[in-house]
N, C-alpha and C positions, 0 to 999 in steps of 0.2 A: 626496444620492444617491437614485437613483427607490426608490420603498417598495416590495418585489415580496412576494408572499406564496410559500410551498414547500410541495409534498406531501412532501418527504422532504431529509433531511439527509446528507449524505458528510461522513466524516472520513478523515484522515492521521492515522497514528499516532505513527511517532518525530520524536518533536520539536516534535507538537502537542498530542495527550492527554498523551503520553508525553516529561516535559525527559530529555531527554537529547542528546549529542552523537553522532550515527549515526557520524562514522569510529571513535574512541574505540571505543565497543561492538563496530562489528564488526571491530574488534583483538582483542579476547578475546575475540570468539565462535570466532573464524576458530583460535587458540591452543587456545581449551577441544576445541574437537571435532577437532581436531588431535591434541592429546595425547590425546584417548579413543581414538581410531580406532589413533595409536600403538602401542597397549596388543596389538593386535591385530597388530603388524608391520608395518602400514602405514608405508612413508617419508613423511617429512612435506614432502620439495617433490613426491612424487608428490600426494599430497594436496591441495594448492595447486593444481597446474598442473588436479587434475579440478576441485575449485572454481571456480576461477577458467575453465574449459570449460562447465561444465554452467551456471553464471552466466550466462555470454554468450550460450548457446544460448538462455535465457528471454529474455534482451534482446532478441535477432534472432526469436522465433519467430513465425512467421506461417504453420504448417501447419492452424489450427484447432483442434490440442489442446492439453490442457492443459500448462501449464509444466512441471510435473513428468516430463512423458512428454519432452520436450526435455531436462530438466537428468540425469535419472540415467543414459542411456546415453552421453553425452560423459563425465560425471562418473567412471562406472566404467573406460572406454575410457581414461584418463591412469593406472592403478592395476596395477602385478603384486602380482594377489593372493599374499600366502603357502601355503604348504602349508598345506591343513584351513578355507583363505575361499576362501567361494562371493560371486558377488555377493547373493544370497539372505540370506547369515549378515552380509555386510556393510550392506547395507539395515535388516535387522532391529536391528543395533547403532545406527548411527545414529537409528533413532526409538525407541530406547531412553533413545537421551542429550536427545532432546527431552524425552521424558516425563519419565525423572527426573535430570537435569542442568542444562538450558540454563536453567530457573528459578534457580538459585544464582547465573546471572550478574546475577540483578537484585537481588541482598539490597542493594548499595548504592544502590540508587534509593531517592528521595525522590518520593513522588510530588506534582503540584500540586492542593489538596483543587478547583481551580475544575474542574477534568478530572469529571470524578463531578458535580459541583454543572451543568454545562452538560449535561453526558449527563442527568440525573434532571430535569430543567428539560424540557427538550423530550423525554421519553417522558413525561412528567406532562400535557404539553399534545397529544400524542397524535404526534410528528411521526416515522413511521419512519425508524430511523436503519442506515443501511449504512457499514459499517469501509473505506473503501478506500484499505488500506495496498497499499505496493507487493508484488504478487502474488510471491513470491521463496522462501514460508517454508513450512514446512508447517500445517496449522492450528493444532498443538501447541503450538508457539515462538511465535504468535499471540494466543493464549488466556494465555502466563503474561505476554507483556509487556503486555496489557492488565490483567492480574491486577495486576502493579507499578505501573501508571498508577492503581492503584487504584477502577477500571472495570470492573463486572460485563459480560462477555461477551456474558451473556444479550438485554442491553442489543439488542443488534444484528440486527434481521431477516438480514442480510446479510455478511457477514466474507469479505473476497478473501483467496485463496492460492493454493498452486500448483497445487492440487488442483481448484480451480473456476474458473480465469482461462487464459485464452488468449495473455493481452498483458500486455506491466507502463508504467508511468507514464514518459515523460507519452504515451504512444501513445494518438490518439482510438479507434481500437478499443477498451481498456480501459475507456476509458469509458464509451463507445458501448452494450459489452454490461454493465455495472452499468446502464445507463439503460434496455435492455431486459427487466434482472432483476426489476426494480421495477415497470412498465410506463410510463414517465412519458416524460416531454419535458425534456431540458436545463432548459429555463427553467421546471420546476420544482425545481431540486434549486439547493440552497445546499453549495458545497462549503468546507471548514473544513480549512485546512495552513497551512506553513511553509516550504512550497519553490514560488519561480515557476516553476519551468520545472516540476517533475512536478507540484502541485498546479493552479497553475491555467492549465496545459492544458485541463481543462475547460470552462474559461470559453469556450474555441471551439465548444461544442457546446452555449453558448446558460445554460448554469451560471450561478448568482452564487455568489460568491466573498469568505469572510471568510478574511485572509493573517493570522497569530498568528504576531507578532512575538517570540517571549522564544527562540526557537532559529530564526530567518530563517536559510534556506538562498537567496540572491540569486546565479546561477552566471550571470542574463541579462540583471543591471543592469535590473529591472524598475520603472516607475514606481508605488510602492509605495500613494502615495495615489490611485492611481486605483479601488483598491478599497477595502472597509472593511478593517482593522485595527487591531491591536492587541494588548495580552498577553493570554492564555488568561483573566486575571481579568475584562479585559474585554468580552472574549467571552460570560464567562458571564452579566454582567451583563446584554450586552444579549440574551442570549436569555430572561432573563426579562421584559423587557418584548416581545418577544413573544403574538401572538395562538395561540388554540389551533389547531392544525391542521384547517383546516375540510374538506379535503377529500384525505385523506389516502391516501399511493401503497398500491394492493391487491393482496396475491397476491404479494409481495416473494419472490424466489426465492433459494438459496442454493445450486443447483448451479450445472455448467457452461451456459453459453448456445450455441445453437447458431451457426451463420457465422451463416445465414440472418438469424436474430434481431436481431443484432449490424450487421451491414449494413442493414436497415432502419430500425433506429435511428438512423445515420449518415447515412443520406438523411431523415429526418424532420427533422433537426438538422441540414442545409443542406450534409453534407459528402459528399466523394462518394470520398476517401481518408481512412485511418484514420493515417495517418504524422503526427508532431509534433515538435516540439522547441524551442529555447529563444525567448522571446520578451520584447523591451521593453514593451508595449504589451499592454494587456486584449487590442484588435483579434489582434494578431497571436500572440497565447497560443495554441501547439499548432499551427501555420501554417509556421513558418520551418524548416528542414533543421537546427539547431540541433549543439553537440559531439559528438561519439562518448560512448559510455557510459562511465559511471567507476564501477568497483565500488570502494565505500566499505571500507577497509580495509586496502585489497590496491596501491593504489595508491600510488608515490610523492607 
């Protein structure tokens, strides 16, 4: 495969810093904050049905803001509040159970030591690195599953959520504006996942591409050796052979991008729409009208 060198690194988190099985988890996420918000009177298929609203709205959103401005007015809009919740008092519960809750869904994680060993690898060798899990979470519930991955945060010029992203995966917008965040060019950035169709969507906007095999997510029959892979162990291996990062992305941003920004990234990177979806083929990654969205957990 051609040797390319990167000013900057993209990762995926569940399933590729982080073993775990994404539907599994978000069974008991979707349960745990379920029964918290219960506490409160909330019914629990009203609950569902805002979830499962305010979800969709992030999938579908193309107004320019961020996700979170999408997911909490559909989300409240499926809820009869009880006597004495506002959606004010019911907001503030919910990021309550981020901060000191949603962490205990991970005491059974184990995490894999190469996740830390490839992250300390290339910050050693200077290469900035950007988290881009899909934008869905707040940044709370971001911070402790990479706490489980065993993966200092810090680690990260960059961490999408729903508070700095516009779009979620595999949409070349999302990408588009991490590649504006950073200031670079697709064909500098090496992006690192387990899922073809969200992960390497990027690869349409010029990305290369390592696929970590030990939790493969394949929903597009993608031809797997067409890119490097392998398990996370090997991954880490070969990022230490690895050159140090000679010319490294400047000025990494960690808020919202603007349209403007995001779009001119997309036209530097050959595209002239930001729409994606499932693909056989490196070529065709992020290119084809691909299934309708499936939120993991909620789904038959």
């Amino acid at each position: 495969m051609e040797k390319r060198t990167y000013r900057a690194v993209f990762f995926d988190l569940d399933g590729t810093l982080l073993p775990m099985d994404v539907d599994a988890f978000m069974k008991r996420y979707f349960a745990a904050l379920g029964g918290y918000v219960a506490r409160m009177g909330i019914a629990t298929d009203q609950f569902m049905a805002g979830m499962k609203l305010g979800i969709t709205a992030m999938a579908t959103n193309d107004t320019g803001h961020a996700n979170a401005e999408s997911f909490w007015p559909e989300f409240l809009a499926a809820i009869d509040l009880p006597d004495g919740v506002t959606p004010d008092t019911l907001t503030d519960a919910i990021t309550d159970f981020y901060e000191n809750e949603f962490g205990k869904l991970g005491d059974d994680v184990k995490p894999n030591p190469a996740a830390a060993r490839a992250i300390n690898a290339l910050a050693a060798k200077g290469y900035p690195l950007v988290l881009a899990t899909m934008p869905m979470f707040p940044r709370r519930a971001v911070e402790w599953r990479l706490t489980w991955a065993g993966v200092d945060p810090a680690a990260f010029a960059r961490i999408t959520t729903y508070e700095n992203s516009t779009a979620v995966k595999p949409k070349l917008n999302y990408y588009a504006e991490n590649l504006a965040a950073i200031g670079v060019d697709g064909r500098d950035v090496l992006m690192v996942g387990n899922n073809t169709k969200e992960d390497l969507a990027a690869c349409q906007l010029g990305c290369d591409a390592f696929l970590v095999t030990d939790f493969l997510i394949d929903p597009v029959g993608f031809e797997v050796f067409s890119v490097r892979h392998g398990s996370l162990e090997k991954f880490a291996d070969w990022v230490e052979t690895l050159p140090v990062c000679g010319d490294p992305a400047q000025g990494v941003g960690d808020a919202l991008v603007p349209a403007v920004a995001r779009e001119r990234a997309l036209a530097a990177n050959g595209i002239e729409d930001g729409t994606a979806g499932g693909a056989k083929t490196l070529e065709e990654a992020g290119r084809s009208g691909g299934a309708s969205f499936v939120i993991n957990g909620m789904e038959d």
